[in-house]
N, CA, C and O of each residue as an XYZ file, in Angstrom:
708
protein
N     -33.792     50.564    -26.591
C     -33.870     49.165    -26.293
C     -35.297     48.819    -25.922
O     -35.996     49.687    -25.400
N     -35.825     47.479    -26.182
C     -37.013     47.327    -26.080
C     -37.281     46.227    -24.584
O     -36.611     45.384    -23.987
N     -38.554     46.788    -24.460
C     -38.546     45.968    -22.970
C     -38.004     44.385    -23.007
O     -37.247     43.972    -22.128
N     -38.555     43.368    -24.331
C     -38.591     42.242    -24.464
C     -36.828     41.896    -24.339
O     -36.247     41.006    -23.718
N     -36.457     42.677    -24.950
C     -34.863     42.594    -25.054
C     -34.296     42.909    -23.375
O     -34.038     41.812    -22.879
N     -34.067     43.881    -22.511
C     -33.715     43.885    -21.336
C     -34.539     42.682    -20.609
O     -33.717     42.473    -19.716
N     -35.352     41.950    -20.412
C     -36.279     40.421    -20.089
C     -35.072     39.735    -20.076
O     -34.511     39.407    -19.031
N     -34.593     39.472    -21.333
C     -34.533     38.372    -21.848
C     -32.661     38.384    -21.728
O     -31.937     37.427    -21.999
N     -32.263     39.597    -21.303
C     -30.694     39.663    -20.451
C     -30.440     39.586    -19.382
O     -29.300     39.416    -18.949
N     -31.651     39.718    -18.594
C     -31.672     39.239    -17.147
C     -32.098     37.619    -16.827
O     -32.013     36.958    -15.792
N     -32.546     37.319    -18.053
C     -32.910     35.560    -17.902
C     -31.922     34.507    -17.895
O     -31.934     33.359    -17.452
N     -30.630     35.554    -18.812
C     -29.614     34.391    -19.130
C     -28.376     34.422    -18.278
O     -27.293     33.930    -18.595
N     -28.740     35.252    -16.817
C     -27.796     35.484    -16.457
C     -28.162     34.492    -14.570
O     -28.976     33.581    -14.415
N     -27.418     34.991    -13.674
C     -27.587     34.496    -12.307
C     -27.864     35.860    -11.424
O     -27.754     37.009    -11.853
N     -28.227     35.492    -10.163
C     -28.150     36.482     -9.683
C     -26.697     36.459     -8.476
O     -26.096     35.404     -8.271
N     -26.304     37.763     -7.779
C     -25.372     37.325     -6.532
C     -25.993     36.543     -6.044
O     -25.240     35.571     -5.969
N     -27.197     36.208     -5.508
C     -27.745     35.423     -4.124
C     -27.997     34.261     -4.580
O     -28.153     33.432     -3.683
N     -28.134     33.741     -5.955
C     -28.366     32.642     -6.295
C     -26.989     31.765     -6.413
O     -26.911     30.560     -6.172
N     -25.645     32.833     -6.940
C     -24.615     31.986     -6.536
C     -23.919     32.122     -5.670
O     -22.723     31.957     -5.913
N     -24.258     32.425     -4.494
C     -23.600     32.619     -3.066
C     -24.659     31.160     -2.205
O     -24.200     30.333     -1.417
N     -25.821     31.237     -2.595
C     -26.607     30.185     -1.850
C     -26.059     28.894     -2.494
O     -26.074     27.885     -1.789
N     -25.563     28.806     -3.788
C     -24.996     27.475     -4.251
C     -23.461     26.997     -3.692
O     -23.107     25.828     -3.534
N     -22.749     28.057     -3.468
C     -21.530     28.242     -2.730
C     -21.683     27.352     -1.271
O     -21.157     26.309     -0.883
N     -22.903     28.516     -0.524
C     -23.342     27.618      0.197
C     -23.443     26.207      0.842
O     -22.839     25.667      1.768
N     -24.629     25.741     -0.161
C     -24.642     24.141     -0.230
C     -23.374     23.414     -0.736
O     -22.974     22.435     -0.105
N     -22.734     23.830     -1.817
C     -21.376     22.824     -2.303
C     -20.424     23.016     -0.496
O     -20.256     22.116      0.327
N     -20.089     24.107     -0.416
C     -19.475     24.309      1.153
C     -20.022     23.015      2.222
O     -19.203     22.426      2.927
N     -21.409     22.682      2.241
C     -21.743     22.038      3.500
C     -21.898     20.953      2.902
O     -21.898     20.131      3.819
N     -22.090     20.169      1.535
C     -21.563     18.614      1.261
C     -20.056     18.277      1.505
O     -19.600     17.395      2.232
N     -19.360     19.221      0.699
C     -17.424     19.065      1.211
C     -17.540     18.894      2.685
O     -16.927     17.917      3.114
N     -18.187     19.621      3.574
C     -17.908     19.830      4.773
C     -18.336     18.092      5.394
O     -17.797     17.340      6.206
N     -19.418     18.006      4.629
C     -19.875     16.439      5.428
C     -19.001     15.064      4.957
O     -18.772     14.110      5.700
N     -18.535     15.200      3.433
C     -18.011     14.063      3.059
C     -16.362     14.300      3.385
O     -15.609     13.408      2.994
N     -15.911     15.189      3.919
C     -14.347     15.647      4.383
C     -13.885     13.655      5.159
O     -13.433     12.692      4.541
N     -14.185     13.751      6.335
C     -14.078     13.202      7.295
C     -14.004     11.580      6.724
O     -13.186     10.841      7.271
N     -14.866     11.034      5.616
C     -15.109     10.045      4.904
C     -13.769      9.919      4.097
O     -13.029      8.996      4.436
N     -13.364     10.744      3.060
C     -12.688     10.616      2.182
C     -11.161     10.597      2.866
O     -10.150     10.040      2.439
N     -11.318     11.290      3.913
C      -9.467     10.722      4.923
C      -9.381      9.489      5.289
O      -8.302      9.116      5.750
N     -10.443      8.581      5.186
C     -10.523      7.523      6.041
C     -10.054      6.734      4.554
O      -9.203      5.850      4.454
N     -10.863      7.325      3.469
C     -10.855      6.506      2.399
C      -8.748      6.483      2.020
O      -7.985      5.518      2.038
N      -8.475      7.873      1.744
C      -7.525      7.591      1.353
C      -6.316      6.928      1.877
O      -5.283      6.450      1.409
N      -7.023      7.137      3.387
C      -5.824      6.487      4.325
C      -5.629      4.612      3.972
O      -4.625      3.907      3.869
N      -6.901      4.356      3.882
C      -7.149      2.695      3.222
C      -6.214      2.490      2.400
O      -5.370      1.601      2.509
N      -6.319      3.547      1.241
C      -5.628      3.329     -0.109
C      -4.194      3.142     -0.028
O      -3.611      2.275     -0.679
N      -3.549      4.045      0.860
C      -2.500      3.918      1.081
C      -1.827      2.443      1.591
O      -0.825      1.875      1.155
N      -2.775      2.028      2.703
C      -2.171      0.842      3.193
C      -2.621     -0.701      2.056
O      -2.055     -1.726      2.434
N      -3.444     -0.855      0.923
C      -3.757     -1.252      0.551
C      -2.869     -0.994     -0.942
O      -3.055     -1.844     -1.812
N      -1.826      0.256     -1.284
C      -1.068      0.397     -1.973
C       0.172      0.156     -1.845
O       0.891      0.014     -2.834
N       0.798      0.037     -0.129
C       1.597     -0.698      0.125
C       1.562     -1.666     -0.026
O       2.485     -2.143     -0.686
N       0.707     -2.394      0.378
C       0.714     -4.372      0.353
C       0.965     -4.299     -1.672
O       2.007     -4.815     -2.074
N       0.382     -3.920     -2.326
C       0.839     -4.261     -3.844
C       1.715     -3.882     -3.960
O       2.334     -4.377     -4.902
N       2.345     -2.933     -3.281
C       3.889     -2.406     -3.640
C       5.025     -3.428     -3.138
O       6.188     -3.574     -3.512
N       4.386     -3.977     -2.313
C       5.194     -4.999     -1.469
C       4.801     -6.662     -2.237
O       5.781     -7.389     -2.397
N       3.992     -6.987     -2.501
C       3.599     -7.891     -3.541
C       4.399     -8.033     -5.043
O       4.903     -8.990     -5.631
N       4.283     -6.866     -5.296
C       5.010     -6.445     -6.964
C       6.702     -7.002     -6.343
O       7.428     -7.643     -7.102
N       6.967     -6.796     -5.499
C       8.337     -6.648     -5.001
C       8.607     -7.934     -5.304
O       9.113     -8.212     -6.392
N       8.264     -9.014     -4.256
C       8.144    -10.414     -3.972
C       8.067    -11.067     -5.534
O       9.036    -11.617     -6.059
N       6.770    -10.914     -6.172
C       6.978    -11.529     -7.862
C       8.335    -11.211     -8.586
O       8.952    -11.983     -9.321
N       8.781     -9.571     -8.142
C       9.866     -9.268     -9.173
C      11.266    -10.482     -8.897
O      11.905    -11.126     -9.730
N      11.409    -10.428     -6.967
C      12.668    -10.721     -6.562
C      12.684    -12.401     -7.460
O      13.630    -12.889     -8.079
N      11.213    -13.023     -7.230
C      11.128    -14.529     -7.112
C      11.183    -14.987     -8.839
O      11.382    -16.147     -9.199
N      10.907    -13.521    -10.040
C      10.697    -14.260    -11.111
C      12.470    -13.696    -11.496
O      12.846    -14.326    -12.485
N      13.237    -13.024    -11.144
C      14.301    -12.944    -11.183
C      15.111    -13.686    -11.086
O      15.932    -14.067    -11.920
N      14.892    -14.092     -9.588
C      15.937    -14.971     -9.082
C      15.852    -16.441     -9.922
O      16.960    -16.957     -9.776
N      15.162    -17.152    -10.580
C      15.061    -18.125    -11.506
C      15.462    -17.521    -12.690
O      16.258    -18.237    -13.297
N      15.203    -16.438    -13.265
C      15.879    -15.917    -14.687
C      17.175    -15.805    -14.724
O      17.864    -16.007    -15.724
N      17.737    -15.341    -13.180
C      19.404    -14.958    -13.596
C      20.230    -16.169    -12.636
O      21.458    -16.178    -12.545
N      19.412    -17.093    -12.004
C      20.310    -17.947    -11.419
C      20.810    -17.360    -10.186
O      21.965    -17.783    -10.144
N      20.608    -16.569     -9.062
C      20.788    -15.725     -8.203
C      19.744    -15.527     -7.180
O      18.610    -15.087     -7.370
N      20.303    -15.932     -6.009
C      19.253    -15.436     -4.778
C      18.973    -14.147     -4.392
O      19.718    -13.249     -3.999
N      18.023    -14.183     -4.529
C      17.304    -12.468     -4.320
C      16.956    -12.210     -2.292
O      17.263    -12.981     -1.383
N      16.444    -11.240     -2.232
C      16.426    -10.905     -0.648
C      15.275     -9.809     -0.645
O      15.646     -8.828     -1.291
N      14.304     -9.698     -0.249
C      13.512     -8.614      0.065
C      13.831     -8.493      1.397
O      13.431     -9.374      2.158
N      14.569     -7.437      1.888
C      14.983     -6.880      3.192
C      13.748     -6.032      4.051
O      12.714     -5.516      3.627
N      14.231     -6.106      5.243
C      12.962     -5.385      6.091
C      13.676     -4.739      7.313
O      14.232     -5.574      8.026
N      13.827     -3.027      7.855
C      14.104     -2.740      8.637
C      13.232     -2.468      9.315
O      13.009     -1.281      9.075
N      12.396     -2.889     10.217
C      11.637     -2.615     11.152
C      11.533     -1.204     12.043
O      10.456     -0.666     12.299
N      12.587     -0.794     12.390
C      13.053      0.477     13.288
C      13.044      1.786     12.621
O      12.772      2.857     13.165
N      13.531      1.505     10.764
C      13.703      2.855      9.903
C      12.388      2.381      9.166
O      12.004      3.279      8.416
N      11.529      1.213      9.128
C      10.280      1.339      8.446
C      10.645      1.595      7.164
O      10.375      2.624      6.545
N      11.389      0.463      6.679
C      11.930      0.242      5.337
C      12.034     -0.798      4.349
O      12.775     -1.583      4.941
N      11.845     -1.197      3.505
C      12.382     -2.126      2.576
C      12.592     -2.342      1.687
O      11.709     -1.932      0.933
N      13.501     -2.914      1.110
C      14.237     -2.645     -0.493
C      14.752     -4.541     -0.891
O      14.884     -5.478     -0.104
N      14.881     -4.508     -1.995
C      15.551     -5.706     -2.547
C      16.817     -5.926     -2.702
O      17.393     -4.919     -3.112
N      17.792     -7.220     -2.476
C      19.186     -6.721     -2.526
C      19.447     -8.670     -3.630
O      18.663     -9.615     -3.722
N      20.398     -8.541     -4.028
C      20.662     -9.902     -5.193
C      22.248    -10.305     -4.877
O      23.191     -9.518     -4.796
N      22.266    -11.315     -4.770
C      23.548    -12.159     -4.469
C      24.408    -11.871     -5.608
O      24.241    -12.312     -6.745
N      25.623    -10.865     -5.100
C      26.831    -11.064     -6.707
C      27.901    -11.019     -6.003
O      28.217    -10.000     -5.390
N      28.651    -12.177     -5.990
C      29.918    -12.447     -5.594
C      30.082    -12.735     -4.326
O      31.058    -12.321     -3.699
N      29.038    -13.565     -3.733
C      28.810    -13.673     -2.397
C      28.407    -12.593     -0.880
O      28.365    -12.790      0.334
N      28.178    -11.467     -1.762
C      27.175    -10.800     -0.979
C      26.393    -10.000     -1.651
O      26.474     -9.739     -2.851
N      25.225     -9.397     -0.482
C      23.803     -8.814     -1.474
C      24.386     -7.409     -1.441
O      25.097     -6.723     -0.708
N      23.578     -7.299     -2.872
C      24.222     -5.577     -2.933
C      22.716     -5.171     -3.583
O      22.095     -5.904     -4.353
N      22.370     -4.166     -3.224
C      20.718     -3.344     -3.840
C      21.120     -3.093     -5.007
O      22.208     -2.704     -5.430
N      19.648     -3.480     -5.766
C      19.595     -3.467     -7.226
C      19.821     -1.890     -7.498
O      19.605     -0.967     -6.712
N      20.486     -1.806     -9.279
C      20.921     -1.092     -9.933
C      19.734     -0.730    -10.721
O      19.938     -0.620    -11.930
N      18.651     -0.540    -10.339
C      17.235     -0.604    -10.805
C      16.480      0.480    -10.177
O      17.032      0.930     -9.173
N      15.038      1.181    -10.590
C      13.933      2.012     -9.812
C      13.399      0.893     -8.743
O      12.966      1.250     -7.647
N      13.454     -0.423     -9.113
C      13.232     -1.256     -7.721
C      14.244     -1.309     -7.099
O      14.150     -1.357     -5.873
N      15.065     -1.315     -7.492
C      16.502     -1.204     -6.092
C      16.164     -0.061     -5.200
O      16.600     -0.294     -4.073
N      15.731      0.753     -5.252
C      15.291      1.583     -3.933
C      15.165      1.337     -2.862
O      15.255      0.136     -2.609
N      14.854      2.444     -1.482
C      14.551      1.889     -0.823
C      13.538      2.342     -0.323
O      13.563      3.551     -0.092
N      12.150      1.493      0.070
C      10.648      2.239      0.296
C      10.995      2.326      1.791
O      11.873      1.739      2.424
N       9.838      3.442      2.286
C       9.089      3.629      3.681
C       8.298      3.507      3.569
O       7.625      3.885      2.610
N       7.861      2.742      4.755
C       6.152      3.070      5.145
C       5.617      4.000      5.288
O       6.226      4.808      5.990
N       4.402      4.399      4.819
C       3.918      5.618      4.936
C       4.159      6.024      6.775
O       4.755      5.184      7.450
N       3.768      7.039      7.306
C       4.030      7.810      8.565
C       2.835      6.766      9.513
O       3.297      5.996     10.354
N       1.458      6.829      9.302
C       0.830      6.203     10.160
C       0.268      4.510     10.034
O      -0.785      4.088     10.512
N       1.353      3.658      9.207
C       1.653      2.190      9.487
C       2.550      1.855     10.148
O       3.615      2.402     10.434
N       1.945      0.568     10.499
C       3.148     -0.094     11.172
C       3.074     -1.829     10.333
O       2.130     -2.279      9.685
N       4.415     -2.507     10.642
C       4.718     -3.261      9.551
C       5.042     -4.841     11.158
O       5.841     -4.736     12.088
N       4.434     -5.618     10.979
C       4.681     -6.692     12.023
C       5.293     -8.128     10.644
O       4.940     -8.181      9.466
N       6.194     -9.029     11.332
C       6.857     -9.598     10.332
C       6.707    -11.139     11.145
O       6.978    -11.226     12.342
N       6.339    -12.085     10.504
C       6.251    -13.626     10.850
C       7.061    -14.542     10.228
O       7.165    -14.424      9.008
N       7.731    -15.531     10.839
C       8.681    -16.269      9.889
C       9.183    -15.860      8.867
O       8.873    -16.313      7.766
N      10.277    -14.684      9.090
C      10.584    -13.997      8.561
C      11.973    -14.272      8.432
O      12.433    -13.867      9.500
N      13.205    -14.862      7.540
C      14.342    -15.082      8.211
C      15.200    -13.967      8.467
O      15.174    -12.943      7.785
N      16.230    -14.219      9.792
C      16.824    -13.248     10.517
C      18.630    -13.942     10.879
O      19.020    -14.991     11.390
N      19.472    -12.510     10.202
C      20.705    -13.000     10.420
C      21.658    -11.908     10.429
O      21.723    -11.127      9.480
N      22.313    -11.825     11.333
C      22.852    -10.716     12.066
C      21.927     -9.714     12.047
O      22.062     -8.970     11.075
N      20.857     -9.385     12.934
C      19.662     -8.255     12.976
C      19.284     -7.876     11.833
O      18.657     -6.816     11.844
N      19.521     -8.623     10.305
C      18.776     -8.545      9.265
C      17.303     -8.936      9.299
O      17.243     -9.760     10.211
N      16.639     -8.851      9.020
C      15.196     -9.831      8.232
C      14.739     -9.467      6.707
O      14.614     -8.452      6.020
N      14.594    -10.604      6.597
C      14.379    -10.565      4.763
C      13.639    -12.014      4.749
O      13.554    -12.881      5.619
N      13.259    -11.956      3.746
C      12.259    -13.186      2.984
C      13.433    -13.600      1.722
O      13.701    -12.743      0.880
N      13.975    -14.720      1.679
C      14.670    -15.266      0.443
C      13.590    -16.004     -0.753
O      12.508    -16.590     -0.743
N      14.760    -15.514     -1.899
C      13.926    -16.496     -3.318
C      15.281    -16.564     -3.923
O      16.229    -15.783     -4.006
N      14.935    -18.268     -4.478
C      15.889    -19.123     -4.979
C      15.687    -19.420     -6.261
O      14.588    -19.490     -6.811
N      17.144    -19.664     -6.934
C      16.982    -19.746     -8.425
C      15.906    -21.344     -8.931
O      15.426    -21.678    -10.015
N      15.882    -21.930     -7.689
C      14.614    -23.226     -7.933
C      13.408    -22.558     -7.911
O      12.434    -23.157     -8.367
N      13.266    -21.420     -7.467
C      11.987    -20.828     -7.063
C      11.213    -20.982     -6.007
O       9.983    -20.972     -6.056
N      11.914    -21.138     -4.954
C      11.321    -21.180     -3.733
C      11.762    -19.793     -2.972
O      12.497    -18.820     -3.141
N      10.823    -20.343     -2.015
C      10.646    -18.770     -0.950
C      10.738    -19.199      0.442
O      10.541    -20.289      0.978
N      11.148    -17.868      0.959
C      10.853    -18.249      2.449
C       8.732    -17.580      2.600
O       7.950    -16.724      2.183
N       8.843    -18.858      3.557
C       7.487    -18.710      4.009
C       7.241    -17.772      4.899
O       8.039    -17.749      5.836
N       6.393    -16.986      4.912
C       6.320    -16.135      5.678
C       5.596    -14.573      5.559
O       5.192    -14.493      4.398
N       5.354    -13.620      6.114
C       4.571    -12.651      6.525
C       4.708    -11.475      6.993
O       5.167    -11.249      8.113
N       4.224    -10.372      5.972
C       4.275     -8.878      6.602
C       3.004     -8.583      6.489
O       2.238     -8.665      5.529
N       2.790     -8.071      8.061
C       1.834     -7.600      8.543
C       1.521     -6.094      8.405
O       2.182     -5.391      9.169
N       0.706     -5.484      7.641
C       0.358     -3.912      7.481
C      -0.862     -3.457      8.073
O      -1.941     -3.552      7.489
N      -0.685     -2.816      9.561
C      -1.387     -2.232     10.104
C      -1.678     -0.460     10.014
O      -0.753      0.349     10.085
N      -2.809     -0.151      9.883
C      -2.657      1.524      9.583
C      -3.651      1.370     10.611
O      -4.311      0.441     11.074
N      -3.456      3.307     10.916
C      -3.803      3.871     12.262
C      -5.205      3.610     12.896
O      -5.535      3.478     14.075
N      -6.028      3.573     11.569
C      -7.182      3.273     12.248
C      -7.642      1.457     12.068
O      -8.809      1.080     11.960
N      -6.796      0.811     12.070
C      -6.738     -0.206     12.469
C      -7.181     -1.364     11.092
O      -7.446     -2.496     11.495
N      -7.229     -1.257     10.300
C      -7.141     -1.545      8.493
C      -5.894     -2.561      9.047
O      -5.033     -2.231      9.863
N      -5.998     -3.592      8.532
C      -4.861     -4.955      8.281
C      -4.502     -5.434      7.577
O      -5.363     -6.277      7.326
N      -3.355     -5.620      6.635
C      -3.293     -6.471      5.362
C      -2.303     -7.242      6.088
O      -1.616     -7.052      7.092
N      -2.491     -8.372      5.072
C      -1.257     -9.391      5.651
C      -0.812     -9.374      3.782
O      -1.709     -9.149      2.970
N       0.336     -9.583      3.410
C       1.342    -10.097      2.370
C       1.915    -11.571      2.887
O       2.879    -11.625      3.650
N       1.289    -12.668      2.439
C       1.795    -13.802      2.982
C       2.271    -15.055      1.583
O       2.212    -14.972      0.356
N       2.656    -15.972      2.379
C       3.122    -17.104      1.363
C       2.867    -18.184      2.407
O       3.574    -18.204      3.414
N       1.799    -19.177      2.210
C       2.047    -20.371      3.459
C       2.961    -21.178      3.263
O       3.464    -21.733      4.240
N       3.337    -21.410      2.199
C       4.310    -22.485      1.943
C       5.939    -22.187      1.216
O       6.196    -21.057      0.800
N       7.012    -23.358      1.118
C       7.754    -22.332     -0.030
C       7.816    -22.404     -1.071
O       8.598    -21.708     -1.719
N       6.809    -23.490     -1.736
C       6.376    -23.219     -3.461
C       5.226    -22.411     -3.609
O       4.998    -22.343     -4.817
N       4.500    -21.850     -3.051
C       3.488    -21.239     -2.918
C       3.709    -20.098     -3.409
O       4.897    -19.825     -3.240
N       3.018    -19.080     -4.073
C       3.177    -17.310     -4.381
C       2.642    -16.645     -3.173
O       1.648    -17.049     -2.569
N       3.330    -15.626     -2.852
C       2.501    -14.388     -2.160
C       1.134    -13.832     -2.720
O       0.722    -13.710     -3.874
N       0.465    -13.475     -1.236
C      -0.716    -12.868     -1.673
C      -1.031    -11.903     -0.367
O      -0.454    -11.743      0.709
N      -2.491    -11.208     -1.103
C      -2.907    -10.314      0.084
C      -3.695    -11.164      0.655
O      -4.139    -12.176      0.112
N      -3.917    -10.796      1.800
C      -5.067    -11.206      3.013
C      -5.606     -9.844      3.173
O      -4.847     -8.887      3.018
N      -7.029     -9.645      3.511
C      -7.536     -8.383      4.687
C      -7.569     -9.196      6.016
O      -7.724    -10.395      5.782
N      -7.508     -9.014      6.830
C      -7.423     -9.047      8.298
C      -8.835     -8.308      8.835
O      -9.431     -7.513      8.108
N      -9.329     -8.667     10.244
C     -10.211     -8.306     10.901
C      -9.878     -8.500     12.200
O      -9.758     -9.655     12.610
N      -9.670     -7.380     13.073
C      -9.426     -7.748     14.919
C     -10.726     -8.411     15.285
O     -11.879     -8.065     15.024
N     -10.286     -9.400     15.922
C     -11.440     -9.995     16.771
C     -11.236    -11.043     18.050
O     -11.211    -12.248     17.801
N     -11.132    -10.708     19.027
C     -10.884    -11.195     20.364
C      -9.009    -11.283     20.376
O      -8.233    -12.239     20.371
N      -8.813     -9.824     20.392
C      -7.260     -9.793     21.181
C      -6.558    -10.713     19.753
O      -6.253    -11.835     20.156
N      -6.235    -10.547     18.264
C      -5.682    -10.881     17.440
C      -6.638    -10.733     16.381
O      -7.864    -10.652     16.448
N      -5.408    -10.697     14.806
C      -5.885    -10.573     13.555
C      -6.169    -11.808     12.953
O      -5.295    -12.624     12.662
N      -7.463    -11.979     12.743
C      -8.246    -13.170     11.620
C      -8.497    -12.583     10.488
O      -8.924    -11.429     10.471
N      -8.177    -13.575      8.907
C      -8.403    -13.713      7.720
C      -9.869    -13.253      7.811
O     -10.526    -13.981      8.555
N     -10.477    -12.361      7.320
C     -11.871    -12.122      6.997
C     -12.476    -13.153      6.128
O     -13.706    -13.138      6.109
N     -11.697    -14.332      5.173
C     -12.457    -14.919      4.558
C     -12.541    -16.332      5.389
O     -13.302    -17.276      5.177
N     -11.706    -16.218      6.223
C     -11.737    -17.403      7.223
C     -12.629    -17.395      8.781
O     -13.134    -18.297      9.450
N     -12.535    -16.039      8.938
C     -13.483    -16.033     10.089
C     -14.802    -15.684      9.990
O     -15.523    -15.704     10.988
């Protein structure tokens, strides 16, 4: 074998210390952006509820005008739950559907509810085959303090998101305050 040839097999290769020092550095960026990316995904989550909870509201409200039937987005507060239920034969029964389910909140939200209607320790938001809604508000708070609101001000109005911002002992609209 000629010298030029053994050169030129040690050129195309690495050494141990060159990929243990790269190990290294990749180790101590993960290590710094760790702490960032929990915060991030934790966002996502509460920011994937409110559309999950949004999608809900369009489905119950473009339904309930298609089939002539009052719809119900239900809310258990205590089991941190909610599902859709549809008027057949004078009472609601949960859809026969992948939306008929019933969601949880993820583990570190909490869910606050405003003009919300309430009947026998139910709460639910109604939609009518005219297409109206009850007015009203779920509040999505996560642990590190992230706010969405899912609201409707009026009852011809559609649902939407809000972000929220704490500021003096209550939650303000960020585009309002």
């Amino acid at each position: 074998m000629s010298t030029s040839r053994i050169h030129r097999d040690r050129a195309e290769g690495f050494t141990l210390l060159e990929l243990i020092l790269v190990m290294v550095i990749l180790s101590t960026v993960l290590a710094m952006a760790a702490p960032s990316l929990r915060g991030f995904f934790a966002s996502r989550q509460t920011h994937d509820t409110a559309a999950q909870i949004l999608a809900l509201t369009q489905l119950a409200r473009s339904q309930a005008i298609s089939e002539g039937i009052i719809y119900r987005l239900n809310f258990d507060t205590k089991q941190r739950t909610y599902w859709l239920t549809a008027q057949q034969a004078g009472a609601f029964e949960e859809l026969r559907t992948g939306l008929g389910q019933v969601f949880t909140l993820p583990k570190d939200m909490v869910m606050e509810l405003e003009g919300i209607e309430e009947e026998d320790m139910d709460m639910f938001l109604v939609f009518t085959p005219q297409g109206t809604v009850t007015a009203g508000t779920v509040r999505l708070i996560d642990r590190r303090g992230l706010a969405l609101e899912v609201t409707c001000p009026t009852v011809t109005e559609s649902f939407s998101i809000v972000e929220l911002e704490y500021n003096n002992g209550r939650y303000i609209s960020k585009q309002n305050g």
